[in-house]
C-alpha positions, 0 to 999 in steps of 0.5 A, a space after each residue: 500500500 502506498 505511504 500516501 494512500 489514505 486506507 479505509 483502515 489499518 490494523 497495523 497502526 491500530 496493534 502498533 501503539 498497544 504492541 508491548 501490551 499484547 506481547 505480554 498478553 500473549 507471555 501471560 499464555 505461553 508461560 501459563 500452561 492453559 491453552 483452551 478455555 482456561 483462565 483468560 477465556 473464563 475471564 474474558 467472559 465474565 469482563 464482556 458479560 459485565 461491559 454489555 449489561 448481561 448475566 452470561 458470556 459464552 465466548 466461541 471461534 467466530 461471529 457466524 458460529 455464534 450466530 448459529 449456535 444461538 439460534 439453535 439454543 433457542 430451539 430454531 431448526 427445520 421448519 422453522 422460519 426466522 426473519 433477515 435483513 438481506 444487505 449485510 453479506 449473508 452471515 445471519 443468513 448462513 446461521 439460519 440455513 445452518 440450522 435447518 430453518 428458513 430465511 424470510 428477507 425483510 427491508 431496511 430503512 434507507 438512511 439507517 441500513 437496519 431493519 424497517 419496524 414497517 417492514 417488520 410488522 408486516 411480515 409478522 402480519 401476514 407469517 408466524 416466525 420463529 426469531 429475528 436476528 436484529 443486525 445493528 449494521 455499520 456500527 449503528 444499533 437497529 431500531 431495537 426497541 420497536 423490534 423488541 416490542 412487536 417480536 414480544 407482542 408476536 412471541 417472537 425470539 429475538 438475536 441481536 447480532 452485534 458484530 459490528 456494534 460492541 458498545 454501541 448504547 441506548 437508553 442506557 444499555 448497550 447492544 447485546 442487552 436487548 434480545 433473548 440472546 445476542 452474538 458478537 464477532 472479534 475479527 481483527 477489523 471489528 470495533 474490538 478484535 483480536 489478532 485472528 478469528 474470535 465470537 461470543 454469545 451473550 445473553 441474560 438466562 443461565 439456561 441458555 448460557 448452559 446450552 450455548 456453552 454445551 453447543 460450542 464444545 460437541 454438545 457434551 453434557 460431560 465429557 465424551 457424553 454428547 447431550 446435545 444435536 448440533 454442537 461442534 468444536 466452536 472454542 475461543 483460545 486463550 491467546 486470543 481471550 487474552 488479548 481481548 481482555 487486554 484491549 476490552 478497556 481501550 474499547 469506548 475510546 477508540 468507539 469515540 474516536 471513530 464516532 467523532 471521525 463519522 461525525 465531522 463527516 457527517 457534517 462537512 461532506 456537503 457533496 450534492 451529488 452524496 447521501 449520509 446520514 446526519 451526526 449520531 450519538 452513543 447508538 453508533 460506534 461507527 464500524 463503517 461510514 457509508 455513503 450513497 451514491 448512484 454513481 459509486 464507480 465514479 467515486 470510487 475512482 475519484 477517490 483512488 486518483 486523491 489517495 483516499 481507498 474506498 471498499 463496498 459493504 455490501 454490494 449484493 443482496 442475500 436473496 441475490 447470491 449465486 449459491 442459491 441458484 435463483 431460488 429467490 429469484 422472485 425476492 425484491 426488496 427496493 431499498 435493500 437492492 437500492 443499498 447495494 448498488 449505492 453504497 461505499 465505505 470511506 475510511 474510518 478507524 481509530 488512528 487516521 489522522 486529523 489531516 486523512 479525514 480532512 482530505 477524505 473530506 475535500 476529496 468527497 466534496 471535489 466530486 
């Protein structure tokens, strides 16, 4: 990557600064003899488990493995029929086909990305569903008490997926503490990520907390005694439990940094020819800042000629995927296909500079 090319995020400055710090993370597990689910995994549990407001964490290998390990603890399987947003690159979708049940697309909001109430309640109108996974999209909580109330109100189980919102609030309580159960992932790029794959399931009720921690490792009840269908190898290693315990403090400040970076976008890209949403406040942690535009090749070439990366998130509709062969063919959601034609994300992370955003920002509105 060019020196002078301005990335959409660098997890090289990011690790730079706390290098010393995560090298002796990583020394605390080499000279410590615990490897698997040992005492950094136990703490690193119950540190998240207080941090989100909740009773219980179940850490676990990835985000996606918790997202179908908690459907499946709430006892969704074949014949089942479970509600999805379309536009966040199939991982809530994956879960469910994982699980035997069935995808139902419902439409988001335009500005926001997440889940349309509107949208929501008509599909509980006109079918009975299992759950819903809530995807808080792009670091911006989904209109989650709207959806709480009509999924209480239609018996309806509720799974946040929270990998791209950790500690994003509302309210008061912090996503993950809103549904019967709610999943987060650590990849490196995520708002806390560890140094490789990383997942957790959080939730309020120690039955559930039991069964999502028999689900991860086989389903055993004890040891060799697979109690429970559908359980694997899904375990958070110690080195990466310590690491994150190691960064779970930094978390709000970097949330800030990147919520202040979004935020001066927000208010001095002007560009005519750009949508954005306006300035937020603790419900977004800014992941991602998107923008829309029906002429995103053009400004993705802009901004490559200014020095300034740009990625897509997500150009293709669940529904729209080539493995599904044209099942879904019929499925048409406008404002989820109209996100994925128009949507770009510019750079945003805790370390660019003062001058990155700046030129991102003269960049933006040149176009």
């Amino acid at each position: 990557m060019s020196p002078n090319l301005v990335p959409v995020n660098s997890l090289r400055r990011h690790t730079e600064a706390i290098e010393a710090t995560l090298a002796a993370a990583a020394h605390d597990v080499i000279t410590s003899g615990y490897f698997v689910l040992g005492p950094h995994v136990k703490g690193f549990e119950s540190e998240f488990a207080a941090y989100c407001g909740v009773d219980h964490c179940v850490s676990m290998a990835n985000g996606t493995d918790a997202l179908e390990l908690g459907l499946r603890a709430l006892g969704v399987g074949a014949g089942d029929f479970v509600g999805v947003v379309a536009n966040a690159a199939m991982y809530g979708t994956s879960a469910v086909l994982a699980c035997g049940a069935e995808p139902v697309f419902i439409d988001v909001l335009a500005d926001e990305a997440t889940m349309d109430p509107a949208a929501l309640a008509e599909t509980l109108r006109v079918r009975s569903l299992k759950a819903v996974i809530v995807t808080h999209l792009y670091g911006r909580l989904a209109r989650i008490e709207e959806i709480v109330e009509q999924c209480r109100a239609a018996g309806v189980l509720i799974v946040e997926d929270c990998a791209q919102a950790h500690g994003a609030s509302l309210s008061g309580r912090k996503a993950g503490a809103f549904g019967d159960v709610a999943t987060f992932s650590f990849y490196p790029t995520k708002n806390l990520g560890a140094l490789g794959d990383g997942g957790a399931a959080v939730c309020a009720d120690a039955a559930l907390a039991g069964r999502l921690r028999q689900l991860r490792q086989y389903g055993w009840s004890h040891k060799y005694t697979n109690e429970l269908a559908g359980g694997r190898n899904s375990r958070l290693d110690e080195m990466q439990a310590s690491m994150l315990r190691r960064m779970l403090p930094l978390l709000d400040g970097w949330n800030e940094r990147r919520r202040a970076v979004a935020n001066r976008y927000a208010s001095e890209i002007k560009s005519s020819r750009l949508s954005l949403c306006a300035p937020a406040g603790e419900e977004y942690v800014a992941h991602l800042f998107v923008v829309r535009t029906p002429n995103r090749e053009a400004l993705q070439a802009h901004l490559q000629q200014a020095g300034i990366q740009s990625e897509v998130h997500y150009p293709l509709a669940d529904y729209r995927q080539p493995c599904f062969g044209g099942r879904y063919s019929a499925q048409v959601l406008p404002v989820t296909d109209g996100l994925c034609d128009s949507v770009l994300t510019l750079p945003c992370f805790p370390e660019i500079t003062d001058e990155e955003v700046q030129r991102v920002i003269e960049a933006c509105n040149q176009f």
